[in-house]
N, C-alpha and C positions, 0 to 999 in steps of 0.2 A: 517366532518361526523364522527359520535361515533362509535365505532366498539366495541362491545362484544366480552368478556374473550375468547380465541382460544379454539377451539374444532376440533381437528384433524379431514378433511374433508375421511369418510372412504369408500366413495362412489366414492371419483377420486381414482383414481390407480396408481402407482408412474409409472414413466420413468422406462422402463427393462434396468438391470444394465449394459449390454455388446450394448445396439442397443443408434446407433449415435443419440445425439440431434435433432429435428426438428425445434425448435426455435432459431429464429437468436436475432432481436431488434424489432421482431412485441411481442405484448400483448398473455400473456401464456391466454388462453382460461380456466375459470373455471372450467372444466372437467380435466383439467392436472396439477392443484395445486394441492400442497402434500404437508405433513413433516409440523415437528413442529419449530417454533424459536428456540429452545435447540439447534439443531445441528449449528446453526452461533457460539456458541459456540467454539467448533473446527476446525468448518469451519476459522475460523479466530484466533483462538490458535497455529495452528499444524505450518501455516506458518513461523510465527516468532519465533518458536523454531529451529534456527540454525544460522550459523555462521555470517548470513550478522548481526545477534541482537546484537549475541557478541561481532562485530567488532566499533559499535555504540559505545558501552561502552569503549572498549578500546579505542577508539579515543579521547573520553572525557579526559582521566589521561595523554594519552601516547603525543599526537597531540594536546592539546587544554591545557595544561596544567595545570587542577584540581587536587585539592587535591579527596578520596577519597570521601567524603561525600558530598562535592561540586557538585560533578559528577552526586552523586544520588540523588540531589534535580533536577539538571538541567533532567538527564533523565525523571524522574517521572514524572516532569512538561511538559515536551513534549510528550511523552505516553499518557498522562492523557487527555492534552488538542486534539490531534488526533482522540485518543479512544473517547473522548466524540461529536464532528463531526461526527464519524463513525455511534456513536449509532442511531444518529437524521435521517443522509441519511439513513441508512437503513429500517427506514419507510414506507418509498417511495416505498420499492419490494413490497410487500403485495397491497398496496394501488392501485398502478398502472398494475403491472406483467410485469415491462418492466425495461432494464438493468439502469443503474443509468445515462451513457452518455444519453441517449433517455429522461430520465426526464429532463435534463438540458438544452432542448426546450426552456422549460416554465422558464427559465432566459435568454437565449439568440434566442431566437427563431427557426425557424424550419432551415433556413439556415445558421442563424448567429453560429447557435450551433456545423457545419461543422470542426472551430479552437479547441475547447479545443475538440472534440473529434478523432479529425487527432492527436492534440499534446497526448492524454493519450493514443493513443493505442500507439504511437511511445515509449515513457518514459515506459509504460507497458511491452508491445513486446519485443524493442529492450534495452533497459535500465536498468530496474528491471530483465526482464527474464535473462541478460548476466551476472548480477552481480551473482544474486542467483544461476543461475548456473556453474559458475566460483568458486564460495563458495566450491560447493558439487565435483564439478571435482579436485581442490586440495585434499580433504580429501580424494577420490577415488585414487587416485594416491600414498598418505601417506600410506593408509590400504592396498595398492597390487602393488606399486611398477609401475601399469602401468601409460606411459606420460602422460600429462596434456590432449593433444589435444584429443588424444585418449579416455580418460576417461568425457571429456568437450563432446563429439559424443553420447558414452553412454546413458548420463544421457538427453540430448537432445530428442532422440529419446524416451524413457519412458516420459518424461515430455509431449511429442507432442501425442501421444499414447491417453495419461489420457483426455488432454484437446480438444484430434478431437471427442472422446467420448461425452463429453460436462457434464454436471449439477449434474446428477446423481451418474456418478464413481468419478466427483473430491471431493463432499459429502464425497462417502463412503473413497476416500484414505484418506480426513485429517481425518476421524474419528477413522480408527483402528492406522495410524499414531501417535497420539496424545498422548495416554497414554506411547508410546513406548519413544517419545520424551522425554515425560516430566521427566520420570524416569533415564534417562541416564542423563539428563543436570542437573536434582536437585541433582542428586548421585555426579558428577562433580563438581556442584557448591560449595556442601558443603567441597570437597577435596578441590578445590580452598582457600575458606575461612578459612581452617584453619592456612593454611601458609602467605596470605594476609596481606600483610602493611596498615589497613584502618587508621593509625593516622596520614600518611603524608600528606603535605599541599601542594603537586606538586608542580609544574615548575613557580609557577606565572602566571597561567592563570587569574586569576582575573575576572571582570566582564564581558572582551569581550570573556575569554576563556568560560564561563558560557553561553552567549549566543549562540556562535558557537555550544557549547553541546545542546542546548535546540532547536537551529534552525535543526542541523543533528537529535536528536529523534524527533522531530515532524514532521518535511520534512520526514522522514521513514515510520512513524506512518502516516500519513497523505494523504503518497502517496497511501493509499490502498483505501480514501475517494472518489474517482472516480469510484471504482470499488465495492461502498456498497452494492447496491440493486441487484445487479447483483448474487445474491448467497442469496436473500432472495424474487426474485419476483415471484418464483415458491408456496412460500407460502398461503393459502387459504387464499381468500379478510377480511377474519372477522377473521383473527390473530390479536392478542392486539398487542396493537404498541408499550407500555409499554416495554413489554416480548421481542420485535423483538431487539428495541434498547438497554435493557440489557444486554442482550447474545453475539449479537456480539459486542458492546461496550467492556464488561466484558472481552472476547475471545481477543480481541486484545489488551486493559490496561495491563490485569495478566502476558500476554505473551513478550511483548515486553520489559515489566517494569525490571520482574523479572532477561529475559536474559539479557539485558543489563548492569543491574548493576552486575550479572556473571563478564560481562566481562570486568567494571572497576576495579575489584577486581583484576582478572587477569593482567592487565595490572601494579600492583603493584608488580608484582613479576616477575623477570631476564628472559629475554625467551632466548632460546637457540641461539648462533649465526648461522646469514646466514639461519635461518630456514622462511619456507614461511607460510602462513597469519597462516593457519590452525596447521600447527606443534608445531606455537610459542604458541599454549593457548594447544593442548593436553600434548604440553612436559612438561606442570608442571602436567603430572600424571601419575599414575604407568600406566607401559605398556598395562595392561587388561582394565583398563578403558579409557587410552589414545584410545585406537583400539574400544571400545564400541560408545567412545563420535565418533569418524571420522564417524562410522555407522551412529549416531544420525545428523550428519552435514548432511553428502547425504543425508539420508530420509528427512530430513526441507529443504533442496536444493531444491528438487523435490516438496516437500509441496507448498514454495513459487512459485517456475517457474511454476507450474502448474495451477497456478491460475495468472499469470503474462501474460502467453501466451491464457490462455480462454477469458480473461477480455479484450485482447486487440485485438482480432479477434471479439467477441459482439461489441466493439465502431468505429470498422473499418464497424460491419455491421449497424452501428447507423448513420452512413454518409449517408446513401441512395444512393448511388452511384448506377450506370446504367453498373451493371457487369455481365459477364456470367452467365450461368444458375449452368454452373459447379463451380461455385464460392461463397458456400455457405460460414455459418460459421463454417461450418467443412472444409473444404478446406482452408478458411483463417487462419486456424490456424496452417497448415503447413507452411504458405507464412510467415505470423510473427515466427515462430519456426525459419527458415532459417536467418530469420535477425537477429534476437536473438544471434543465432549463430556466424555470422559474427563476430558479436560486441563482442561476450566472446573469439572468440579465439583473435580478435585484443587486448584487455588488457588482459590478461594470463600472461605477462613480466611485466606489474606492478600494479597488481589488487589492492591492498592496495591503492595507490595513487588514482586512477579512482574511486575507491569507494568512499574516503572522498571526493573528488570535485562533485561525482553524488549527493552524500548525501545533503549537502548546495544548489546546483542548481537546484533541483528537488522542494525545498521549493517559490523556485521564483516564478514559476506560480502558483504551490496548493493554497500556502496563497490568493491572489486576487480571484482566483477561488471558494473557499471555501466561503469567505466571501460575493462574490454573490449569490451563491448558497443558502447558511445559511440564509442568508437575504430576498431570494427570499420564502424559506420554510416559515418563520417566520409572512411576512406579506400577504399570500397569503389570497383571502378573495373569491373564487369560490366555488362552491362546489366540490366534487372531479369527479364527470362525468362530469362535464365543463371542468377540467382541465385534465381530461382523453382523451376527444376530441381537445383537443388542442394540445396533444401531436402527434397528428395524423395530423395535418392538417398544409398543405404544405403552407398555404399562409401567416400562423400566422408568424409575424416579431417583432420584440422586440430588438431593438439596444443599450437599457441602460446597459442587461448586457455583450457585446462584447467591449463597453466603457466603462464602471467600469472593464474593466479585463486587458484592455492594458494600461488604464491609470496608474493600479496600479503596472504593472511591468513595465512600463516606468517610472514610479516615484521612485518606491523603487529600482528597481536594479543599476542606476546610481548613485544615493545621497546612496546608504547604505549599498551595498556589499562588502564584503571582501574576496576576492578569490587572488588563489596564481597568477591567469592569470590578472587578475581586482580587482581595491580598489578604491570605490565611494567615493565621494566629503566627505562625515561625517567622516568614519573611516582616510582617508587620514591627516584629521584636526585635528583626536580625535582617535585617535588608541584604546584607552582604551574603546571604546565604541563597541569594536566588529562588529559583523554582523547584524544589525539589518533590514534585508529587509524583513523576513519573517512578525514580525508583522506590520511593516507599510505598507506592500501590505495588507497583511486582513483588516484591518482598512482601508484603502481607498476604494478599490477593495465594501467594505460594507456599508460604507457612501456614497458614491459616485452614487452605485447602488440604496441606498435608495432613493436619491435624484432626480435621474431621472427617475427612475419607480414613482413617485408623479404625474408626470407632461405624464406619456402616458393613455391615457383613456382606453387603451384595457384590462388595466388588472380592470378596474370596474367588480364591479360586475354585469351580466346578468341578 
């Protein structure tokens, strides 16, 4: 269906900024779409302005052993191919008005669809929110001295705050966020870079350090592809879809891209001994901007957890589960806040470690996931009120993409991982060949899916 150039709808009225959401994973109702694509912009800029980005990049020089320019082709590459996933789902908000786990029905059906959206609010909620917030509670602790745990409560509760509010307030935080970020981290970056060693040739990572780099930025970059439409289905039905998938594509490439090659720079330069994640990239700056950037760390802290812990209270209510009445998604997103929780104070003793092993593991299921989903965008052939009724309708069953999803992480995570815990049949044989499960889960996970969505008649056209 063709959609005409956007023309901000000035007749729906936006969400009031302080009153709780009403929308869980049912269909936002035309009278309550608002806002233009620009703001996915930010929306999806503000988060990836902080420490979990920068830590990406350091992983690449410091762990994965790249020289630096290595580093920044593998990042790029993985940003790029993410961001560009990202821009596609995010179609779908406008299209539908419904969070992005609810679209992914219509690849695995109405009950088949129960696994990846139990496993993204889990990765979401308790995974993504622990790490980012674990980020921001180091720096809160470097800037004032108070304990981890203590300053890991803090930021919890602000984070839970923004996202029981729901669609409206976390808009407006990434958006006055954003310029505040960008300013600290490019002022930083460019202190970084003056002192920076970009002509060394690292530790010998070679081409499996290369892909370990390009599977941790895209597994980063990627993990947010579950959570696209989710913070664009509010927008009026007749938004170009051109416009939708620029902005946030753009929002999250610029952002990701940028900081992380920040922080293989960084990574070329002595960090101070015994100092933790956060100390080791401000102490290569003078004291007033060291204490600026730790500011900038929290606020992206909060940026990311707050869209970590909303996204994964929407796909907990995308399950249709038969829960209380008091059990909205305002409520659930206190329930994921707490588990959230758990999970950051349990790594606090060795967040560095826990983050490079989430980062690799998180790519396991996106890639299979991605590439049914991608697949499933690409050859859909209803029109979009067929496929808008579909989404809605409990009987509809579709088992190719629940099969193209496990075949491709039972395929690729045995034959092709390389983890400090597990090392697949390939790397075991061929060490120099790195991690390569991320691509061969998308590749199957999308073939695979093509092949048997051929052979089911439901998806003919009506």
């Amino acid at each position: 269906m063709s959609r005409s150039p956007h023309v901000p709808d000035q007749s729906a009225p936006p969400e009031k900024l302080i009153a709780v959401e009403e929308h869980g994973a049912d269909p936002v109702p035309p009278e309550r779409r608002h806002g233009s694509p620009r703001q996915l912009l930010w929306t999806w800029a503000s988060p990836q302005v902080g420490f979990a980005t920068v830590f990406i990049g350091v992983l690449s020089v410091s762990a994965f052993g790249l020289g630096f320019w290595p580093a920044v082709a593998a990042l790029v590459l993985g940003a790029g191919l993410g961001s560009l996933a990202h821009g596609v789902l995010s179609t779908d908000g406008p299209r539908f008005g419904v969070p992005q786990m609810v679209i992914g029905r219509l690849s695995f059906g109405f009950r088949g669809n129960a696994l990846p959206s139990a496993v993204n609010a889990f990765v979401a909620g308790v995974g993504w929110f622990a790490v980012n917030t674990v980020g921001g509670a180091f720096a809160l602790n470097s800037l004032t001295g108070l304990p981890p745990l203590p300053s890991l409560l803090i930021l919890v509760v602000l984070e839970v705050v923004i996202g029981y509010v729901g669609h409206d307030l976390v808009h407006r935080f990434e958006k006055y966020a954003f310029p505040v970020l960008c300013a600290i981290f490019l002022l930083a970056g460019v202190w970084i870079f003056l002192d920076a060693d970009l002509s060394g040739s690292g530790s010998g990572g070679g081409f499996g350090g290369f892909m370990l780099a390009f599977s941790a930025c895209f597994g980063f970059t990627a993990g947010w592809n579950p959570c696209a439409a989710d913070y664009a289905r509010y927008l009026p039905e007749s938004t170009s879809h051109r416009a939708t998938a620029w902005y946030a594509g753009l929002g999250l490439f610029v952002s990701v891209s940028v900081v992380s090659v920040i922080g293989a720079a960084s990574a070329t330069l002595v960090a101070p001994a015994g100092a933790s994640p956060t100390d080791a990239f401000t102490g290569q700056l003078p004291d007033w901007l060291g204490k600026l950037t730790l500011v900038a760390i929290i606020l992206g802290a909060m940026a990311a957890a707050t869209l970590n812990v909303y996204s994964a209270a929407v796909s907990l209510s995308s399950l249709d589960l038969k829960l209380p009445r008091w059990l909205n998604r305002a409520a659930l997103v206190a329930v994921v806040g707490a588990f959230g929780t758990a999970a950051g104070w349990a790594s606090l003793a060795d967040a560095g470690h826990a983050f490079e092993n989430f980062l690799l593991v998180i790519a396991y299921w996106i890639a299979p996931w991605l590439g049914v989903v991608l697949m499933e965008h690409l050859l859909r052939v209803l029109p979009d009120t067929a496929l808008a009724d579909r989404l809605q309708d409990r009987t509809f069953t579709h088992a190719a993409g629940l099969i193209a999803l496990l075949a491709g992480v039972a395929v690729s995570v045995p034959l092709f991982s390389n983890q400090t815990l597990f090392v697949g049949w390939v790397p075991a044989q061929w060490p120099g060949v790195g991690d390569l499960t991320c691509p061969v889960g998308f590749v199957l996970g999308a073939v695979l899916y093509a092949l048997l969505r051929r052979r089911d008649r439901s998806n003919s056209p009506a």
